[in-house]
Every structure is written in structure tokens, then in C-alpha cells.
C-alpha positions, 0 to 999 in steps of 0.5 A, spaced: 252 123 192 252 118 197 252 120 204 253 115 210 256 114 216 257 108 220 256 111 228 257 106 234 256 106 241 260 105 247 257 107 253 253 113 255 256 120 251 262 116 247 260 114 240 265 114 233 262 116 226 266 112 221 266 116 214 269 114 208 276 118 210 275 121 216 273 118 223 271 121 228 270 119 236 267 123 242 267 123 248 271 116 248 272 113 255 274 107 258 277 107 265 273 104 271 269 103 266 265 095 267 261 095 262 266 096 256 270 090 256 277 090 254 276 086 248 270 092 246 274 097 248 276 102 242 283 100 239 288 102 233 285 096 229 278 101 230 284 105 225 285 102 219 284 105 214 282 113 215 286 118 214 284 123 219 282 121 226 279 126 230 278 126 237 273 130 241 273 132 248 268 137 249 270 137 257 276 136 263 270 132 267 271 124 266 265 124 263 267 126 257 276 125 258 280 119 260 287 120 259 286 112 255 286 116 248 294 118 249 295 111 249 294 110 242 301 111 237 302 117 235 303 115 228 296 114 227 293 120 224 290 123 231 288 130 231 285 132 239 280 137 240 279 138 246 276 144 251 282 149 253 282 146 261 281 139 258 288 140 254 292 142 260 292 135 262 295 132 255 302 129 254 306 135 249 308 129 244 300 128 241 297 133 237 292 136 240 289 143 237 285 146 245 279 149 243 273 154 247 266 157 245 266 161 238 272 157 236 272 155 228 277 152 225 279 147 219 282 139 221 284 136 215 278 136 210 273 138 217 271 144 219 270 145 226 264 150 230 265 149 237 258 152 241 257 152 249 254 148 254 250 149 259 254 146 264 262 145 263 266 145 257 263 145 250 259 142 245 262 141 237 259 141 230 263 138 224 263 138 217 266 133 213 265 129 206 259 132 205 256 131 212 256 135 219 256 131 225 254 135 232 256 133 239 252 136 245 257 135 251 253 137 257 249 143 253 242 140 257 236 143 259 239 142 266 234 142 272 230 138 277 223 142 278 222 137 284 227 140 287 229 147 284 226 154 286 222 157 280 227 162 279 233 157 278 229 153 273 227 160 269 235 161 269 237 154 268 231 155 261 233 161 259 240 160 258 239 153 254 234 156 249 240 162 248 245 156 247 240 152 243 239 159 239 245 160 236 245 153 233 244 152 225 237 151 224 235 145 219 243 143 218 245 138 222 245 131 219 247 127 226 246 129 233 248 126 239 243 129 245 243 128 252 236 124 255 238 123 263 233 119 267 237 122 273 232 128 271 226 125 273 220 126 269 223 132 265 229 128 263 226 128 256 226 136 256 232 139 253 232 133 247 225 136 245 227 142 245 233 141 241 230 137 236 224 142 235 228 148 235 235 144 230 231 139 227 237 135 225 235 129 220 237 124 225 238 124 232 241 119 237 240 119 245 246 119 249 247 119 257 242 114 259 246 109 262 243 102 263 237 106 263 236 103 255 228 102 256 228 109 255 233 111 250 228 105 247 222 108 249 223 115 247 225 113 239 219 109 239 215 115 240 220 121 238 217 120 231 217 127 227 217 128 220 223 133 220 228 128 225 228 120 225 230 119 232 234 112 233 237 109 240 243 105 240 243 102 247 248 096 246 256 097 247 259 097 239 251 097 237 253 099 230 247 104 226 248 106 218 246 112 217 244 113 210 242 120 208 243 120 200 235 121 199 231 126 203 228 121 207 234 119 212 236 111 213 238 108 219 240 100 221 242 097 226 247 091 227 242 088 231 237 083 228 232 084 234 231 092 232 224 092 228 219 096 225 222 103 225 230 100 228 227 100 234 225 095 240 218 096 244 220 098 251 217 094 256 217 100 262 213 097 268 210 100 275 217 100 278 218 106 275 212 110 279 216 108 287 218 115 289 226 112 290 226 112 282 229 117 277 221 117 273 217 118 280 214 124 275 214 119 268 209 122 263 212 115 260 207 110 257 206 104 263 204 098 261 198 095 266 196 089 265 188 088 267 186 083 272 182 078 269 175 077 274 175 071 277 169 066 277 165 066 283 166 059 287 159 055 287 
């Protein structure tokens, strides 16, 4: 049986995931948005051809909700699954289905797990033709230990190894995760967990902004045996996902992605100045060494 999937990224935690049959977009926003120009802005054109269109909306922040999605004609086969407080704010003409933690529920030929977060809103998992997709939302480790007491990072621990705990162990397919280089040096700490603790096939780093060095940086070290970690960083940046042998495929759309899919990052210095997100990087740094100079006669 032939498993793909072809997954694009917009900008931070928005993506689409192209099935045969079923699309699938999370998180889409586009308002006050710069970097996505109208012309890659997701449209009906995106549409063609499916026939059930999910659209997850894991929170009422602006984050994860923009009001642009209702835009969109109602005469496509849409489907809103949204978090109950960002539902209140949907036109009662669209087909929303509102949803909160431990809901499970059937759309079309997809089924739908919502699990929490630790932060607003929820996370989701959706199975369909054969695949199952999850989208964290918010669910991070959340917590800046150069800030934080002992005891708001111990609370902050304890509650996103309870929520991670309750997801299914080695049956994800593909995952979307948060890497937010506003964490500092411990902006890869929930996504380690994460990827220790699930073990999805394939994983794909999302909530970095134009920091793309380190989505980069992380897939090229983030090598494990049980989960190929890819990183997406140009808008409408395309991957193939290819999970019909036991060794999962990935391409990207980007002919300057090598080796394993992905670019070497070049992380400098710059990262080290106290002002800056990585002040307390475990980040490799390249340092390029001073060549002695010849003594003058």
C-alpha cells in the first residue's frame, strides 16, 4: 500500500498535509502576516481535487486563528475543528465541529483524538488513508530556566511529561513540534522529549520564525533510528513523505537541500551576545581559527 503525504509550510505552526482524498491544514494564518505574500497565501486553487478539507484550529490566539479561513466558499468540502473558545468566534454559516481535550470523533473518512497542551487550547491527532498526522499546538515544554524559580520549572516539567504520557507511543506518522528559539538554550527541550517519548517516524519543527538556522541546525543533528527529523523553513517549501517501507522518505522541493534533505547551518558567534535567544546555546559554533602571521624581518 502506498503511503504519502505531501506536507507544506507557510510560516511558523501553519502547514497543510495533501493526502490522496483528504487535505488537512493547521494552524493557517495569514493577517499582519509579511512574509507570506498574497500570491502564497493559501487559496481555493489549494482545493482542487479533495474531497474532505479539515481545518484545525488548535487555539483562539492569533498564533493558531485567523478569521481569513471563513473567507474561503463554503461550497468546498470544509470541515472546522476548532477549540470551543476559538469556535465562539465562527460565522454560523461554516461547518465548524468545536472541540476540547479527550474529544474523539469521526469527519468524513478521518478520525479525530484531540489531547491537551500546555499552554492555551489543544493539541490534535488525525488518522486518515492510512496515515496519522499530529499537531502540538502549544503542547512545549515551556519554561526559561534563566528566569524561572526551581519550582515553576519543576510544575512546568511535570505537567508536559503528563500530557506528552498520554500520547500513543510509536503511532504517529507525522508530527509538527514546537522549537522556539525565544527559550534560549533550552528551546530544543520539549522537542527532545517529544521525539524520545512518541517516537513518530517523521518529525518536523515548527514555531522558529525566520530563526531557519536552527530548525536547519536541529534536523542535521536530530538524527535517530526510530524518527527522521526534516525542517521546512521556506514559505510553500514542499516535502514528500514517503512512508510505504520501514525506513521513511522525505524530499523536499528545494533542489539546495542535500545529504539527508537537509542544508548545514551556519550558526556564528552572534548567537553567544547576551541579547540573543541562544545566550545559553549547546548549538555547535563555527570558529574559524586565526592563522599565525609571518614575523616581519
Amino acid at each position: 500500500m502506498t503511503k504519502q503525504a505531501l506536507v507544506s509550510y507557510f510560516y511558523q505552526s501553519a502547514f497543510t498535509v495533501s493526502l490522496q482524498r483528504t487535505l488537512f491544514i493547521f494552524s493557517y494564518r495569514q493577517s499582519d502576516l509579511p512574509q507570506l505574500e498574497e500570491a502564497q497565501r493559501l487559496s481555493e486553487k489549494d482545493f482542487q481535487g479533495f474531497n474532505n478539507i479539515l481545518v484545525f484550529v488548535p487555539g483562539a490566539t492569533a498564533a493558531h486563528y485567523d478569521p481569513a479561513i471563513f473567507d474561503w466558499k463554503q461550497s468546498y468540502p470544509l470541515t472546522y475543528i476548532m477549540h470551543k473558545d476559538a469556535a465562539k468566534q465562527a460565522p454560523r454559516a461554516a461547518n465548524v465541529r468545536p472541540c476540547r481535550e479527550g474529544d474523539r470523533f469521526t469527519v468524513g473518512h478521518s478520525e479525530v483524538a484531540v489531547y491537551g497542551s500546555t499552554d492555551q487550547g489543544v493539541s490534535f491527532l488525525v488518522k486518515a488513508e492510512g496515515l496519522s498526522v499530529y499537531h502540538a499546538g502549544d503542547l512545549n515544554l515551556w519554561h526559561w530556566r534563566e528566569e524561572n524559580s526551581l519550582r515553576d520549572i519543576a510544575r512546568a516539567e511535570a505537567a508536559f511529561y503528563e500530557k506528552v504520557a498520554q500520547l500513543p507511543r510509536n503511532e504517529i506518522d507525522i508530527s509538527f513540534f514546537p522549537l522556539d528559539p525565544k527559550q534560549g538554550g533550552f528551546y530544543d527541550a520539549g522537542a527532545n522529549h517529544f521525539i524520545m517519548q512518541v517516537r513518530p517516524r517523521v518529525f518536523f519543527p515548527m514555531q522558529f520564525g525566520p530563526r531557519v538556522e536552527i530548525a536547519n541546525e536541529y534536523a542535521r543533528r536530530g538524527f535517530s533510528r526510530r524518527t527522521l527529523v526534516f525542517a521546512l523553513t521556506g514559505i510553500r517549501e514542499n516535502a514528500l513523505v514517503d512512508l510505504s517501507t520501514s525506513t521513511p522518505q522525505v524530499r523536499s522541493s528545494q533542489a539546495q537541500k542535500a545529504g539527508r534533505g537537509q542544508a548545514r547551518a551556519s550558526v556564528d558567534l552572534a548567537a553567544y551576545v547576551h541579547e540573543d535567544p541562544f545566550a545559553q546555546t549547546d548549538l555547535p559554533v563555527d570558529i574559524q581559527e586565526e592563522k599565525p602571521q609571518p614575523r616581519q624581518a
